[in-house]
N, C-alpha and C positions, 0 to 999 in steps of 0.2 A: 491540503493547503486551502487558501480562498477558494468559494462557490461561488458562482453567477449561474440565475435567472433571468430570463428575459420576455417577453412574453406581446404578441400582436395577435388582440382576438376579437370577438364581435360581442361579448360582455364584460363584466367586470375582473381584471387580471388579478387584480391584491392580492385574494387569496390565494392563488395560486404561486405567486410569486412566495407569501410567505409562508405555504405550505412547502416550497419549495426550496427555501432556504432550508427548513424544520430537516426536510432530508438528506441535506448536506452538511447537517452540524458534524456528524463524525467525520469530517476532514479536519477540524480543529481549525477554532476560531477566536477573536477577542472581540471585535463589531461585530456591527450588520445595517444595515440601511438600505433604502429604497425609494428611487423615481419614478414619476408617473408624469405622461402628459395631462396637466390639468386646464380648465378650457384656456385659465388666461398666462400660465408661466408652469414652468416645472417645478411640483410638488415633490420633495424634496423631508423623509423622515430620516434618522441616524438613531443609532444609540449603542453605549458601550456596552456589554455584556450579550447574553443568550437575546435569542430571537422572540423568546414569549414578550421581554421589551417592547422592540421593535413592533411585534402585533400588536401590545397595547395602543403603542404610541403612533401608531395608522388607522386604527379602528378609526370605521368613518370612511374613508381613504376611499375612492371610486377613478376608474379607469380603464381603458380599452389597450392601452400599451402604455410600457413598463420593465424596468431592469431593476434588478436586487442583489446583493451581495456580502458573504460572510469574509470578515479581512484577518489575517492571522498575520501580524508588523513583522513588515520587512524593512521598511523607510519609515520613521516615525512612531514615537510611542502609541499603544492602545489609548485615544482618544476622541469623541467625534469628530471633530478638525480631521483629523486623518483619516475618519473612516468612508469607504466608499456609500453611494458616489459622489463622485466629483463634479463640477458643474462648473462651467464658461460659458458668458452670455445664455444662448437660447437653449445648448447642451449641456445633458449629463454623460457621466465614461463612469463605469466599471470596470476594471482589469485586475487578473489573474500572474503573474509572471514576475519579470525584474524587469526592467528598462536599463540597460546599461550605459548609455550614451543619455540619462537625464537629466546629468547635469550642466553637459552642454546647451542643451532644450533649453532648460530652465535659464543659463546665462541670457540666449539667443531671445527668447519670448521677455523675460524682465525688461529686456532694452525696447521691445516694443509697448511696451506700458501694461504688459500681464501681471494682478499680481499673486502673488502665490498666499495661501493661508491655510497648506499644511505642510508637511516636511515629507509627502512621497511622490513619489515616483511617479504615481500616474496622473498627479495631477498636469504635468507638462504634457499627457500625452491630450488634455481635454482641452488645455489651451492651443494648441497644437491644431488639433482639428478645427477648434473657433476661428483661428487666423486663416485656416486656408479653407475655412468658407467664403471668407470674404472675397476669394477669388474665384471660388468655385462652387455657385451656391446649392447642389446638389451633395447632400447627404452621403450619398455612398461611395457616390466619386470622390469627395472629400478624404473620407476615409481611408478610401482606398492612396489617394496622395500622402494623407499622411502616415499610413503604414509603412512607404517605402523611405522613411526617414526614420523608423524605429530600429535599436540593436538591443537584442536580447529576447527573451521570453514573453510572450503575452498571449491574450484571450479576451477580450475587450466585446463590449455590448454597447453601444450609443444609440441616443435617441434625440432628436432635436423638437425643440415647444412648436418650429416655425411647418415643420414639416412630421404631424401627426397622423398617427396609427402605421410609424415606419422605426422598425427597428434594423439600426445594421452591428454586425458582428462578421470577427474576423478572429483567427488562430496564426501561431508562430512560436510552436514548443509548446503550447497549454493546452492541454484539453480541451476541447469543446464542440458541444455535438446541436443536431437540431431537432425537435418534436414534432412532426407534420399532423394536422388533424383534419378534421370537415368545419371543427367551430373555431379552430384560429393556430399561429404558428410561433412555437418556442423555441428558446436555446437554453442549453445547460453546460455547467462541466461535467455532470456524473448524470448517467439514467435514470439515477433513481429520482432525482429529481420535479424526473415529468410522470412519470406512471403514473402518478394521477391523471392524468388528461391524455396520453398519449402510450401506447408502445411501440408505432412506427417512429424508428431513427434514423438520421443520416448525419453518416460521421464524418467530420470537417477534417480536410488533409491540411499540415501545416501551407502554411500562403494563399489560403482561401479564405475569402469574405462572402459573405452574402445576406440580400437582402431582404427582411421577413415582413410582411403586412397580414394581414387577418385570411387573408383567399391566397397568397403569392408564397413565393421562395425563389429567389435568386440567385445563383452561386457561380464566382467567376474566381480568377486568379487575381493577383493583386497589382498585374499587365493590364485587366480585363477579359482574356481570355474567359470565356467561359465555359463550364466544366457541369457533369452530370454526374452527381455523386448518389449512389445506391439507398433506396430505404431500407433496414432492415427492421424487420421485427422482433424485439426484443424480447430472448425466452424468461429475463424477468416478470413476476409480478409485485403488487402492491404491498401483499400479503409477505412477500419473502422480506423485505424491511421493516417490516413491523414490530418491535418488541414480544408483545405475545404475553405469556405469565411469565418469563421472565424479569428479573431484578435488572438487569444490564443487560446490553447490547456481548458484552466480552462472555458475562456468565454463558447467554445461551449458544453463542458459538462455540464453545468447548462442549458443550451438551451435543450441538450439531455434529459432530466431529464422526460418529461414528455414519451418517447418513453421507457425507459430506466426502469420505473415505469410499463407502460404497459406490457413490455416483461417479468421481472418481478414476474406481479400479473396473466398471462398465464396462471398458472398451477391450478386456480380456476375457469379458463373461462364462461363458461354460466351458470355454479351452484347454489344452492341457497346453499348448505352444505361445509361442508371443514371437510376432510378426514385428520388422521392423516399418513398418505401414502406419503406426500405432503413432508416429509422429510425422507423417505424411509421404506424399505420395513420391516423393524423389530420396527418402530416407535408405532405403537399400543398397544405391549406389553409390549418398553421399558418407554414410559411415563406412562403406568395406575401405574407404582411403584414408579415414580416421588414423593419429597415428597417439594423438594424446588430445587433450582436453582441457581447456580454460575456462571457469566459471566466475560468472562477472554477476556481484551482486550488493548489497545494501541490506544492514541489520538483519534482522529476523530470517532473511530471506538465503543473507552467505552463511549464517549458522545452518541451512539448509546444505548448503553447497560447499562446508566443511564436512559436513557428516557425510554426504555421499561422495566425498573424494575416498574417504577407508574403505566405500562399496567398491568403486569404480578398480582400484588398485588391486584389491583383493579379488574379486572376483570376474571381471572382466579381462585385468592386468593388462589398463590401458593406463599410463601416466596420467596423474591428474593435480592440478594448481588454481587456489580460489583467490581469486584480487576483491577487493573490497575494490567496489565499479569508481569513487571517487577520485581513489588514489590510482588504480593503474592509466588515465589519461594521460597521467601527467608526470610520468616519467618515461624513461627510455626503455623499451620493450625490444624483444627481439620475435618477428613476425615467424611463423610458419603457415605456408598456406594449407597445409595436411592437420591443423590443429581444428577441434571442434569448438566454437567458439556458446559457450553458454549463459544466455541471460535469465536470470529468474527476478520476477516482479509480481507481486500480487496485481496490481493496478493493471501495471504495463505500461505507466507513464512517468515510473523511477526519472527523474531530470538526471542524475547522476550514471546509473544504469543504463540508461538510452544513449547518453552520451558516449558512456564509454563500448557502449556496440557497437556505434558507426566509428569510432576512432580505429576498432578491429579492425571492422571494414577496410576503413582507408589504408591499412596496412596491408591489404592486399587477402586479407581473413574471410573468403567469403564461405567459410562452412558453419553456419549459427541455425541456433536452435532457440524456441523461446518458451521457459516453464513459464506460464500464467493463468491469471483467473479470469481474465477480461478478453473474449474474442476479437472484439474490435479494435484492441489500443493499440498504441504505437508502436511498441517493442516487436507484439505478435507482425503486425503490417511488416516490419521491416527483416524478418527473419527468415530465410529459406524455410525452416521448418519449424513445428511448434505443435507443442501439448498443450491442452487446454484443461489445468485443474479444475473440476466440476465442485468447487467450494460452496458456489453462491453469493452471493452480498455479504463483503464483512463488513461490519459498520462499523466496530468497536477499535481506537486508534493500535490498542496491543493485538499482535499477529496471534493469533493460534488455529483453526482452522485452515486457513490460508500454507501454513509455514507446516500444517500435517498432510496436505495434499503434495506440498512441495516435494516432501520424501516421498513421498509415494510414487510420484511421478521420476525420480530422479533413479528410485528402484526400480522402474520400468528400463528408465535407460540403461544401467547398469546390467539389466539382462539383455535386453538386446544387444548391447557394445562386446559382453560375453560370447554370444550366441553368434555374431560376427566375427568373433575374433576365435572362432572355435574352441572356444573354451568352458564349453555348457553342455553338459552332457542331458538327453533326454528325461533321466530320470531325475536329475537336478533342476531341470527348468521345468515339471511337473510340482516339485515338492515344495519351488520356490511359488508358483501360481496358488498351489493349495495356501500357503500361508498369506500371499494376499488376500484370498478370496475370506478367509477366516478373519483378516483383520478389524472390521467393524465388528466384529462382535467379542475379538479380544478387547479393543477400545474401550466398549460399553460396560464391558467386567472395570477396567480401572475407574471409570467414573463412580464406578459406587464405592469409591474410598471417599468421597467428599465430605462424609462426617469426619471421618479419624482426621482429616486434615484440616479443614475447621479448627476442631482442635490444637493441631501443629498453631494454627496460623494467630492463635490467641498470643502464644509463646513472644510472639514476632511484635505486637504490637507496641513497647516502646524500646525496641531496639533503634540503632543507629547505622548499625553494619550490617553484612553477612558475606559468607565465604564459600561458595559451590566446586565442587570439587567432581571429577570425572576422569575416567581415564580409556585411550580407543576411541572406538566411535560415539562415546559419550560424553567426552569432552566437549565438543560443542555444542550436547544436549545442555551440560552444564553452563556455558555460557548464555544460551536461551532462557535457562532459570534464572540467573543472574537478571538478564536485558529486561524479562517481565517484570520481576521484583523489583528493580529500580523505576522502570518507566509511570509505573502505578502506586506502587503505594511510599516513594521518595523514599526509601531505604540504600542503602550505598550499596552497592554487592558486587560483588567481583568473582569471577570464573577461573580458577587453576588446574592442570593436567596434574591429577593428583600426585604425582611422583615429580612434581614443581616444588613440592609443600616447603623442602630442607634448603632450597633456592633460594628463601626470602619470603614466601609470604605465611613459615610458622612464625615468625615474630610478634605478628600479628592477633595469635590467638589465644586468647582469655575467653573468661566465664561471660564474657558479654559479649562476644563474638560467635554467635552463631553457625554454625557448619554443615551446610546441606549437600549431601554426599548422592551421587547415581550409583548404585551399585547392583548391576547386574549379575547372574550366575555365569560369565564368562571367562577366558582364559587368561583374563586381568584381576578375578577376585582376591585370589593371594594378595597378589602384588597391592591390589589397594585394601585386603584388612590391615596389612602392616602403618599404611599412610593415615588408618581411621586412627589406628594407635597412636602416634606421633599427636593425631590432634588430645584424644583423651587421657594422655600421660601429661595433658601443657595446663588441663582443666578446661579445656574447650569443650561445648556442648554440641554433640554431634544428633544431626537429622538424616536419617536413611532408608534413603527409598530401595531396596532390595527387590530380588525375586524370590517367591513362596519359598524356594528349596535353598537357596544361600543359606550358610551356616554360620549368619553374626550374631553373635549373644545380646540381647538388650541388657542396658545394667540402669542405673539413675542417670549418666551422662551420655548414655546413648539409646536414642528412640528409634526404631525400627517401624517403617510400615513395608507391608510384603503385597509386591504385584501377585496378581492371582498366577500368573504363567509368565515363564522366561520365553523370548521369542525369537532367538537367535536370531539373524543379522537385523530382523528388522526389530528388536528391542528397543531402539531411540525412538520410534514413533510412538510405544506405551510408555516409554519412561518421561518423555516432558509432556505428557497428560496432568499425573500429578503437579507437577512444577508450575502450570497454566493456575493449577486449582489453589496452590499453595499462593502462588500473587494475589492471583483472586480477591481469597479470603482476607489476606494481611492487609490489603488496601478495604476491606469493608471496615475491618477494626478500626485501619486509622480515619477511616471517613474521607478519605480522597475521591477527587473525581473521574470515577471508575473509568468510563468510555471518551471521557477527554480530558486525557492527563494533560496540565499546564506545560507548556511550552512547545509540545509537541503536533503533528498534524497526521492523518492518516497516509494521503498521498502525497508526497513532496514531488512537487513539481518545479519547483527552484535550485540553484545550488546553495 
């Protein structure tokens, strides 16, 4: 979603500010703009589109403190009028979140002679602070006032012309952390952010403010209480967000995938066992009471958390049910306090998925677990226990690295919940460790199909549709091929349990409907060559990802590429390899914008 920079130091901030946007473009954005205390008013640059803009249109620009911000519209079309920041009287506001209650603000302030000159949200949160300076003319207490008149989400940076080289910011649902250094003090939403100038963080708890000057940091409740929040050092560096020779941000994270996998599956290194320790230190007594399992998740991340429901049942043979995190808040559930409750989030600060944890919670749900990439976020904070995918930095808005750590991690569980539930026999939970320990380097075999696929992806370029097709634990692999293929290269594509096909969606296929089929050597291949037929008796062109030893003929209407090796249960983790590579390529043909597809944002931190 939106990015905020903010920055209190003893030289010039600009560039850091807009180097620091630069790192935050893969949250997805349509502005960008940026204030500065200048000697006589706040300097004040906007513009609609990328950030290289913005740096044009600041060159020049000098100052000691300063807030920045990429906007992705939520209230108001993409235009500089709406883009942050926002400015009343002597201040500017940058915020991150929704304001729920802004349109009352906005009635309340109008009738005091505020007046409005864009159409969002956070502009009443800037008028807002202006009016109750006039009663309180301290900055941070200001803020602090008028934080406890906001509902909803935010993340907020302010800086006032009268009162320079002071930055304050505050949190409530958004993101946002702080940069401490020897040469001066920042805020961010993401780490990556700051690496340039810092890798000591300190991570702001929702209802915390605090205040930044070039030597200081102060951080209190927004009672005023004040609170002592930990620096950590971040095992990121500069280097890990960097492009590199890579074309895209997305290309080389699929490229990463097999180090990514390794770093990862670390935490079982040269054992033949698997401890449940593996997700922390209260894990052994809270799963023996385990009775079934609920996974709570969003895009990329519940196609995770459908695939490993057929682990969990199968081999564990604990019950298991995936909610898409949006929708289970808001209907009527029935609680068990013996249910495992499962969040997975790349980020960690899913708005939807975090929501609907603590909703668990409140139902009395207190056994949760948190799959993620981010040690610090909110999700991990709020979870008795948690694995920490060793991915890395994903920049690129489409999941894949991220959503292959996920399985991995979730196949972890799946043996321990076995192994709990005595259902793992020693030479089984050897054979299953060996084929983790083997799997980056089966990975790296499927990357070298990227030419033959290339080719596929020619195929694709003025298409309109396509149809993915799976069946088992591959069906939600296929819905992952589908989600990439549409989020990048704007082709329509839809995912069916291949044995769906005679339900309604063979209607659908013709010679210009494409058919991209998962077909692994397992105890569904029968069943789905009869489903490939159905498509090429209609004249549908069929694409099939196989394994080496499957026995499908290629003819003119059906293309066959063969995984190097079939990989039993953990075969969904090599087969939307390809799938990652196949979007990839289709969105180069058509020339879309690979790592930030329109409309979309990397970390949604809204609903």
């Amino acid at each position: 979603m939106c990015g905020i920079v903010a920055a209190a130091a003893g030289n010039n901030i600009v560039p850091v500010l807009v180097e620091g946007l630069k790192k935050l473009e893969y949250r997805g954005y349509d502005s960008a703009g940026l204030a500065v205390i200048g000697a006589n008013a706040i300097e004040r640059v906007r513009s609609v589109g990328r950030v290289a803009e913005l740096e044009s249109a600041s060159a020049g620009t000098q100052a000691v403190t300063g807030i920045a911000h990429t906007r992705w519209a939520t209230h108001g079309v993409p235009c500089e009028r709406n883009a942050h920041p926002h400015i009343s009287g002597s201040i500017a506001v940058v915020h991150n979140g929704i304001i729920e209650n802004y349109e009352s603000l906005r009635r309340e302030l109008t009738a005091k002679g505020y007046v409005f000159t864009s159409e969002t949200d956070t502009e009443s949160i800037a008028h807002l602070i202006e009016a109750t300076l006039k009663a309180e003319p301290d900055l941070f207490a200001a803020v602090q006032i008028a934080c406890r008149r906001l509902v909803g989400a935010y993340a907020i940076a302010v800086i006032d012309q009268r009162q320079p080289g002071k930055v304050v910011v505050a949190r409530e649902g958004s993101p946002l952390l702080l940069g401490v250094s020897e040469t001066g003090n920042y805020a961010a939403s993401d780490a990556s952010a700051l690496l340039q100038v810092t890798r000591h963080m300190v991570y702001l708890e929702n209802g915390d403010i605090a205040e930044l000057t070039a030597g200081s940091v102060k951080i209190t409740r927004l009672d005023g209480t004040p609170v002592d929040r930990p620096v950590h050092v971040s095992q990121l560096s500069a280097a890990a967000v960097e492009l590199g020779n890579y074309q895209h941000y997305m290309q080389k994270e699929i490229f990463e995938q097999p180090e990514a996998l390794a770093n990862t599956l670390e935490i079982v290194g040269g054992s033949k066992t698997i401890q449940p320790g593996i997700f922390g230190a209260e894990a052994g007594n809270l799963l023996a009471d385990v009775d079934s399992i609920l996974i709570l998740a969003c895009g990329t991340s519940s196609h995770s958390g459908y695939t490993a429901r057929y682990w969990l049942e199968a081999i564990a043979g604990v019950p298991c049910n995936v909610e898409i995190a949006s929708e289970y808040r808001y209907r009527t559930s029935v609680a068990n306090p013996r249910q495992l409750i499962v969040a997975i989030s790349q980020s960690g600060e899913t708005a939807d998925t975090l929501a609907a944890l603590r909703h668990a919670k409140s139902l009395g749900q207190q056994k949760t677990l948190a799959i993620c990439n981010v040690p610090e976020s909110a999700i991990v904070r709020e979870c008795a226990l948690r694995f920490i995918t060793r991915a890395g930095p994903e920049i690129g808005v489409a999941s894949t690295k991220a959503f292959t750590t996920q399985l991995a991690a979730l196949f972890l569980l799946t043996l321990v919940m076995a192994k709990v539930k005595q259902r793992l026999s020693a030479e089984q939970e050897a054979a299953y460790i060996d084929q983790l320990r083997h799997l980056p380097v089966a990975v790296h075999k499927v990357l070298e199909l990227e030419e033959a696929i290339k080719a596929w992806a020619q195929r694709f370029a003025d298409k309109q549709h396509a149809l993915f097709l799976g069946r088992g634990r591959h069906y939600p692999i296929a819905l992952e091929g589908a989600l990439k293929l549409k989020e990048i290269s704007y082709i329509h594509a839809e995912a069916y349990p291949a044995g769906e096909l005679k339900h309604g969606p063979l209607a659908l296929v013709d010679a210009n409907m494409p058919v991209i089929s998962v077909a692994p050597n397992d105890q569904l291949l029968d069943k789905l060559k009869s489903n490939l037929r159905e498509v090429e008796a209609r004249g549908g062109e069929l694409y099939v990802f196989a394994d080496a030893d499957s026995e499908i003929p290629e003819s003119a209407g059906v293309h066959i590429l063969r995984l190097p090796e079939h990989y039993g249960e953990l075969s969904p983790i090599l087969h939307v390899i390809p799938l990652q590579l196949l979007s990839y390529h289709a969105a180069l043909v058509k020339g879309t914008d690979v790592d930030k597809p329109r409309n979309l944002a990397k970390s949604v931190t809204v609903e």
